[in-house]
N, CA and C atoms as an extended XYZ file, in Angstrom:
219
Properties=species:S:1:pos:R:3:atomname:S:1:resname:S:1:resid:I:1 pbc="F F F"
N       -18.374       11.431       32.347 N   UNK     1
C       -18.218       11.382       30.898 CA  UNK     1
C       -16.793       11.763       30.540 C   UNK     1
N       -16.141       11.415       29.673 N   UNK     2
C       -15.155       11.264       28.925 CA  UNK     2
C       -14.709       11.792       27.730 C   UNK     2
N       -14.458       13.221       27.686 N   UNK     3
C       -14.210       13.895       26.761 CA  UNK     3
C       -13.388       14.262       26.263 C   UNK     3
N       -11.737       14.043       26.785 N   UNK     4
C       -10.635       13.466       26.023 CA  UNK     4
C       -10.117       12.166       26.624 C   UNK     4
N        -9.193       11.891       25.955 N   UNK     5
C        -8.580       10.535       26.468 CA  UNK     5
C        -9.226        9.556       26.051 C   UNK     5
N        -8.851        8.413       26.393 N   UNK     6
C        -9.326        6.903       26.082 CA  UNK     6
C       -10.780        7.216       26.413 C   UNK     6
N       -11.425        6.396       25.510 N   UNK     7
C       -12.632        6.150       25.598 CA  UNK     7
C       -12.826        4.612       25.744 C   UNK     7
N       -13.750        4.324       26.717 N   UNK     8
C       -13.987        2.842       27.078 CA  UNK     8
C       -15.010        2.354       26.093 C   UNK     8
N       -14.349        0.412       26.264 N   UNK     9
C       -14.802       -0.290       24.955 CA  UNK     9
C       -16.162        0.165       24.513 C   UNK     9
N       -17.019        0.004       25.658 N   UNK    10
C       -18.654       -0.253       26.015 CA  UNK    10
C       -18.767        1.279       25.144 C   UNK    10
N       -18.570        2.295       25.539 N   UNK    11
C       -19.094        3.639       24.441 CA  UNK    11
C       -18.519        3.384       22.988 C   UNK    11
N       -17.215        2.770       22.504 N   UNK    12
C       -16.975        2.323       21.552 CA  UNK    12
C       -18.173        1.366       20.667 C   UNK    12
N       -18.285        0.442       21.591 N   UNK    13
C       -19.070       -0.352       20.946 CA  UNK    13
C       -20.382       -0.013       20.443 C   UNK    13
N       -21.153        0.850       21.695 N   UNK    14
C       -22.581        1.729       21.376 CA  UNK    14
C       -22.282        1.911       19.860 C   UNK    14
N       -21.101        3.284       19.961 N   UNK    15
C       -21.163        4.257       19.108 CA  UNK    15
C       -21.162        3.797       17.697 C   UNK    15
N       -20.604        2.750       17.568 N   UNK    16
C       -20.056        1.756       16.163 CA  UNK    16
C       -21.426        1.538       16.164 C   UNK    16
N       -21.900        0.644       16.866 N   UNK    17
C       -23.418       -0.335       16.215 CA  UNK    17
C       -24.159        0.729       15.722 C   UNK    17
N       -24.474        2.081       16.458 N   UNK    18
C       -25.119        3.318       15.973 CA  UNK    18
C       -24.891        3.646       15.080 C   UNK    18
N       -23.610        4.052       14.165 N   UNK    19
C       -22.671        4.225       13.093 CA  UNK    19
C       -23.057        3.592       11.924 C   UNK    19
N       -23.091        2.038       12.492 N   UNK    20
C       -23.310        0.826       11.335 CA  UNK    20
C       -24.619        0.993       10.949 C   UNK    20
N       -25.748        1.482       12.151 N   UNK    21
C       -27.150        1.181       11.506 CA  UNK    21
C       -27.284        3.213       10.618 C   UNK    21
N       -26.296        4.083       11.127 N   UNK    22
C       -26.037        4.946        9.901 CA  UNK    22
C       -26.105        4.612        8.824 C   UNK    22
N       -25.168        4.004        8.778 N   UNK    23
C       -24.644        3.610        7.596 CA  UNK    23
C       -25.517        2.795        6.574 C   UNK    23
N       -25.569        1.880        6.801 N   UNK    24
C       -27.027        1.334        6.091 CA  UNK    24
C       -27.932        2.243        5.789 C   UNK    24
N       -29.210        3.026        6.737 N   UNK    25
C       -30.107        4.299        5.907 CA  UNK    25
C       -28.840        4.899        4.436 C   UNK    25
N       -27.774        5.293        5.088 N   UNK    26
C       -27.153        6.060        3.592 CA  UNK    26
C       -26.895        5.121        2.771 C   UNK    26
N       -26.643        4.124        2.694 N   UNK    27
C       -26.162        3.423        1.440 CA  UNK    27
C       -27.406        2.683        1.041 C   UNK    27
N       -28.973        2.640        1.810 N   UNK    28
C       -30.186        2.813        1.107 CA  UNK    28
C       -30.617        3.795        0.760 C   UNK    28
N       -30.099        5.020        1.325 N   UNK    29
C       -30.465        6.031        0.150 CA  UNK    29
C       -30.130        6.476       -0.832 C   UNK    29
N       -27.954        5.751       -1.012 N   UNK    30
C       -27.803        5.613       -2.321 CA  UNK    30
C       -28.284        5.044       -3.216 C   UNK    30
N       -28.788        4.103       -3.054 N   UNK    31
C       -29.549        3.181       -4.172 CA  UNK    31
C       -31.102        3.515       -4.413 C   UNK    31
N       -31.639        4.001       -3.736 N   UNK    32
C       -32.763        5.176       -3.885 CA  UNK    32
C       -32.727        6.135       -4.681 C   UNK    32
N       -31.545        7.033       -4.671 N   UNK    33
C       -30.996        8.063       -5.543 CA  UNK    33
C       -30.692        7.739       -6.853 C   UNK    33
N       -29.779        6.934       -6.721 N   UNK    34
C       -29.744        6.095       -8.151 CA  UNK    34
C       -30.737        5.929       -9.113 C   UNK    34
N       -31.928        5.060       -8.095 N   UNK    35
C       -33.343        4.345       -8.742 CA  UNK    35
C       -33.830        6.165       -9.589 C   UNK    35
N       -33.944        7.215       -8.854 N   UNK    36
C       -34.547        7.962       -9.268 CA  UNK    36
C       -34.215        8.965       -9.883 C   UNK    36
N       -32.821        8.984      -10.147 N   UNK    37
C       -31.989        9.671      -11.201 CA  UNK    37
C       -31.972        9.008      -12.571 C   UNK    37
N       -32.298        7.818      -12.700 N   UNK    38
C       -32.107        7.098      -13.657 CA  UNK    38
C       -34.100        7.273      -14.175 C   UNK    38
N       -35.086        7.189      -13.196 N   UNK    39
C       -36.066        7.193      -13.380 CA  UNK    39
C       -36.360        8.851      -14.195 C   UNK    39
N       -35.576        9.784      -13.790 N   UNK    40
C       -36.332       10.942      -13.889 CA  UNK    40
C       -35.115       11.367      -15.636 C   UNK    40
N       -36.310       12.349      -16.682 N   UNK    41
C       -36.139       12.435      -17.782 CA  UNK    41
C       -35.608       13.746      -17.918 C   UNK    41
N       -35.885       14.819      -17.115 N   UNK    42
C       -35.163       16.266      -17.293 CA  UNK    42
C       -33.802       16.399      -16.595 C   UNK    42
N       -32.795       16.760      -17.553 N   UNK    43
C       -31.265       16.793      -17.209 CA  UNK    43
C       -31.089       17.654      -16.267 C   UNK    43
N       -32.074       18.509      -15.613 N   UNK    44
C       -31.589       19.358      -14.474 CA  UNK    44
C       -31.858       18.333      -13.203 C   UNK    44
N       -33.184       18.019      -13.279 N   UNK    45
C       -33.365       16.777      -12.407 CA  UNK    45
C       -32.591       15.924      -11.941 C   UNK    45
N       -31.562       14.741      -12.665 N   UNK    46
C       -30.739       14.057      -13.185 CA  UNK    46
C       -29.822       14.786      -12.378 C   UNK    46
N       -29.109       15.905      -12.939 N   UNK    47
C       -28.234       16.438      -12.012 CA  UNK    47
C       -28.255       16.626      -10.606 C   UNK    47
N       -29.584       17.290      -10.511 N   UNK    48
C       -29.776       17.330       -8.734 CA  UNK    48
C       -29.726       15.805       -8.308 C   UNK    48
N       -30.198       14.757       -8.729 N   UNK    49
C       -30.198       13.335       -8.195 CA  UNK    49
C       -28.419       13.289       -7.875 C   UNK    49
N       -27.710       13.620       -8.536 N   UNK    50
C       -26.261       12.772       -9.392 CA  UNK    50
C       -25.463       13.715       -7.573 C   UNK    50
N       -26.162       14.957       -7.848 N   UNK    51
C       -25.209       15.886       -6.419 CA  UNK    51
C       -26.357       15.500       -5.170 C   UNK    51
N       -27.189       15.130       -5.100 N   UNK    52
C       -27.423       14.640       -3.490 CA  UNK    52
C       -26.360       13.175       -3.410 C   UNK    52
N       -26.399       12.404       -4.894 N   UNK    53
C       -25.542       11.247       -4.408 CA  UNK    53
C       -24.131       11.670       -3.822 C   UNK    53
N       -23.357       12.507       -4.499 N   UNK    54
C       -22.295       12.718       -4.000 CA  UNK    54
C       -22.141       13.234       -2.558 C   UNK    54
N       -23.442       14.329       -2.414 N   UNK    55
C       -23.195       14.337       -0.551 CA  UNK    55
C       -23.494       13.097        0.109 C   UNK    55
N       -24.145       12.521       -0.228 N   UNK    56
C       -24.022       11.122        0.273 CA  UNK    56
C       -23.070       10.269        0.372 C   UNK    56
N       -22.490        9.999       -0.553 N   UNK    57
C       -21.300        9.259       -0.785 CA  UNK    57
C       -20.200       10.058        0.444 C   UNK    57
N       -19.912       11.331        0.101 N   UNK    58
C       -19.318       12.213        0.987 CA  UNK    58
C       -19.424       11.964        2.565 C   UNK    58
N       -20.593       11.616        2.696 N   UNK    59
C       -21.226       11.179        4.022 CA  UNK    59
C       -21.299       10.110        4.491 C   UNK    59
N       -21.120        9.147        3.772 N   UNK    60
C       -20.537        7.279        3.567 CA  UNK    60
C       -18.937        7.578        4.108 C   UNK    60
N       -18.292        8.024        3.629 N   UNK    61
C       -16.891        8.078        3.732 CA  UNK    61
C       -16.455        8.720        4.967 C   UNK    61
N       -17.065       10.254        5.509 N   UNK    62
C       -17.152       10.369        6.519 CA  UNK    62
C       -17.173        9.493        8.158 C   UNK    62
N       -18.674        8.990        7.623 N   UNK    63
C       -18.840        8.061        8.777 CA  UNK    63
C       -18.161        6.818        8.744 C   UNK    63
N       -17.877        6.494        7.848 N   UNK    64
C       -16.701        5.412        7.856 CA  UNK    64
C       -15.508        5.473        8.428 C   UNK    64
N       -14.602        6.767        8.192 N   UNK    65
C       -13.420        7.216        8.139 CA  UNK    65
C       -13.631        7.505        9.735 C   UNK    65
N       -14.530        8.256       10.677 N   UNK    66
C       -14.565        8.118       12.100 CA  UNK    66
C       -14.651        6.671       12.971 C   UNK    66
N       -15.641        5.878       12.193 N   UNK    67
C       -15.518        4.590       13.183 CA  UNK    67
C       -14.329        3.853       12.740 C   UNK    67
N       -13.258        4.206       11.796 N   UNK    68
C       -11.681        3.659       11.886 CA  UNK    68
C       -11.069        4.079       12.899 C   UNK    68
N       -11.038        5.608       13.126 N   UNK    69
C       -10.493        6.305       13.865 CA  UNK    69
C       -11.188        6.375       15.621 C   UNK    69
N       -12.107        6.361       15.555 N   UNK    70
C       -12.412        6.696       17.305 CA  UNK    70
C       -13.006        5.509       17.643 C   UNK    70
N       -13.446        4.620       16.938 N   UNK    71
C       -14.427        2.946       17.537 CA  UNK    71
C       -13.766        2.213       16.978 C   UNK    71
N       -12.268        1.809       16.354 N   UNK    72
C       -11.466        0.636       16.466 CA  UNK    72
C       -12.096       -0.347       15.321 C   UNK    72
N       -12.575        0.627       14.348 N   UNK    73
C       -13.744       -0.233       13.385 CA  UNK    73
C       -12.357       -0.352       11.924 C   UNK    73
């Protein structure tokens, strides 16, 4: 195993497709969040919906910002 240095394509590639099918669950659970922030009527509610989106989003960008950097994405 390979724990600094170049990392070969083949673990690149794993790690991305793994990444990508990340990625998708979160950006269906943004639109989940959405659906039910908009669904729900108490403004504290609403709020908690509005801040799980942002760790999410937070977490979109994350995993994005690594498969630029270490999987050539």
């Amino acid at each position: 195993m390979n724990t600094r240095g170049r990392i070969d394509r083949q673990q690149k590639n794993i790690m991305r497709s793994q990444l990508e099918e990340v990625l998708t669950i979160h950006r269906n659970l943004d639109e989940k969040l959405a659906i039910f922030q908009q669904q729900s009527v108490n403004s504290e509610y609403r709020r908690f919906w509005n801040e799980l989106k942002e760790q999410n989003s937070e977490n979109v960008k994350t995993i994005s910002r690594f498969m630029v950097l270490k999987c050539n994405r």
